[in-house]
C-alpha positions as CSV (number, residue, x, y, z in Angstrom):
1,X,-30.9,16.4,-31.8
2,X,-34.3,14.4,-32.4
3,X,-32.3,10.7,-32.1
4,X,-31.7,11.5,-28.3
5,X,-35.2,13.4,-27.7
6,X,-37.0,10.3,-29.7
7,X,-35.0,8.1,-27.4
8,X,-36.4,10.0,-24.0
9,X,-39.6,10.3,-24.9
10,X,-39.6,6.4,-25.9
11,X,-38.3,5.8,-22.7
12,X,-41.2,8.0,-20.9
13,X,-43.5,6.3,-22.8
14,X,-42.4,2.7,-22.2
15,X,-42.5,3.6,-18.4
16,X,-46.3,5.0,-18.4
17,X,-47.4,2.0,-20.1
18,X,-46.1,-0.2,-17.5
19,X,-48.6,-2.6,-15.8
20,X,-47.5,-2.2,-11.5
21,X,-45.3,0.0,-10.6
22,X,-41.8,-1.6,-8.8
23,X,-42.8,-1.9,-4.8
24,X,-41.2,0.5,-2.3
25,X,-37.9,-0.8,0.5
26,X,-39.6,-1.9,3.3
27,X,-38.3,1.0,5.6
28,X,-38.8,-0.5,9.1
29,X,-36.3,-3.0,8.3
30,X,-33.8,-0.1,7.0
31,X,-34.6,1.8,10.8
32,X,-34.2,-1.3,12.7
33,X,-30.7,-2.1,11.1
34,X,-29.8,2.0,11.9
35,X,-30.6,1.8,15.3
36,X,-27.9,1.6,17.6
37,X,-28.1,-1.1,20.3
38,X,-24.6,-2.0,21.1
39,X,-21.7,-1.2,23.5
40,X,-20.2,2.1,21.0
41,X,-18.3,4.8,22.1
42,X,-19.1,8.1,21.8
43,X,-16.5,10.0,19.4
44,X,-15.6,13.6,20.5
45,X,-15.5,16.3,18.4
46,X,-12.0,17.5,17.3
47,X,-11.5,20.3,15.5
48,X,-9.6,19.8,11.7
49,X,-7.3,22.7,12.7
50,X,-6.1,21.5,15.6
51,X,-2.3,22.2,15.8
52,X,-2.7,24.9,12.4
53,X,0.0,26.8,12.7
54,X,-0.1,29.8,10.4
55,X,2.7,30.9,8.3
56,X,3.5,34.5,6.9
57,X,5.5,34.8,3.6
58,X,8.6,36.3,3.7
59,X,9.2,38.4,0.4
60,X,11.7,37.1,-2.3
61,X,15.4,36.4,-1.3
62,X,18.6,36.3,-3.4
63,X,18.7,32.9,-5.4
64,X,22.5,32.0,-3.9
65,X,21.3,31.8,-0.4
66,X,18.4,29.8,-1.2
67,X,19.7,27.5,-3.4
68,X,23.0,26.9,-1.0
69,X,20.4,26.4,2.0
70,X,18.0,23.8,-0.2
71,X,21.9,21.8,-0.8
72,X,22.7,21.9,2.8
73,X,19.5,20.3,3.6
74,X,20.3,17.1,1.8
């Protein structure tokens, strides 16, 4: 328990102590490479269930007639 919180407050420490802190992204550039200025197309909305078709269980059936209708299938 104190080797990790020994370890963190090194590390807090360490940081206050540093000299300049690191320089922000230049965020125009990040805005200018966003921006859209080309031929796109606009994508339509489609909904994800499209074609959902829902299905209602149908209560437990005698094993013979399900198991002869899964060895028909093959």
């Amino acid at each position: 328990m104190k080797i990790p919180f020994l370890a963190g407050a090194s590390a807090l420490l360490l940081g206050a102590c540093a000299t300049t802190p690191a320089a922000l992204p230049e965020t125009e550039a990040l805005e200018r490479a966003a921006a859209q200025s080309g031929p796109y197309r606009a994508l339509g909305y489609q909904s994800p269930f499209a074609g959902f078709e829902p299905h209602e269980p149908t209560g437990p059936a005698p094993w013979r007639g399900v198991n002869d209708a899964q060895v028909g299938d093959n």
